[in-house]
Phi, psi and omega in degrees: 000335194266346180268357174281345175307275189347277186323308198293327164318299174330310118002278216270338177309324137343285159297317205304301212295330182278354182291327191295340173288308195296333199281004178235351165099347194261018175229293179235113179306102213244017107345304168229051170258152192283188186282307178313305189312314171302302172305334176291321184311270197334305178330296161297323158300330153320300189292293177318311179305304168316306196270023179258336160290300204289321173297314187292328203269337217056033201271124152271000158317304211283309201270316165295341156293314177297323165280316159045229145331277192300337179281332189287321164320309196281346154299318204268346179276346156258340168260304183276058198272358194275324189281334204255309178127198175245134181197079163319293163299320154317304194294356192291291223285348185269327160270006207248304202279321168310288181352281178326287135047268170294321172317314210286301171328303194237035161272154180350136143057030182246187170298149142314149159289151167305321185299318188282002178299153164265113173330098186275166199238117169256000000 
């Protein structure tokens, strides 16, 4: 499971840098997108950060961000596409990655996720 965070840190540190990229104009024009667009960049670029610090940390922070994200994504590119567009791909990989996710989590004799750990109070 933690090496499967990790990738997904990676992963999402990725989106972060393009969003960050879009927030500068070195990507996406993002100067002249309409509001919505905008706030989903900041939004995502925000989300992506958290949760790519938070994975790599092993944070259950990091992993509840990471579902999120990745479900918001996959709402606003499926119920809204006349606004967002079609983004097929993001939605495969957002589903693909929950899926894992969850396999990783609640299989047999595996490790438990990190989410489900228990807080010891020190």
């Amino acid at each position: 499971m933690k090496v499967y965070l990790r990738f997904l840190s990676i992963l999402y540190f990725i989106g972060a840098v393009l969003h960050v990229l879009d927030f500068f104009d070195q990507r996406l024009v993002f100067s002249e997108m309409n509001s919505i667009f905008k706030t989903w960049i900041v939004y995502l670029m925000i989300g992506d950060s958290v949760a790519a610090i938070g994975l790599w940390r092993f944070k259950k922070l990091g992993e509840i961000t990471f579902l999120i994200i990745a479900a918001s994504q996959l709402i606003v590119y499926g119920f809204f596409k006349s606004i967002f567009g079609g983004q097929v791909f993001l939605m495969i990989f957002h589903f693909v990655t929950i899926v894992f996710y969850i396999f990783l989590k609640t299989r047999k004799g595996g490790e438990p996720g990190l989410i489900d750990k228990k807080v010891s109070k020190t």
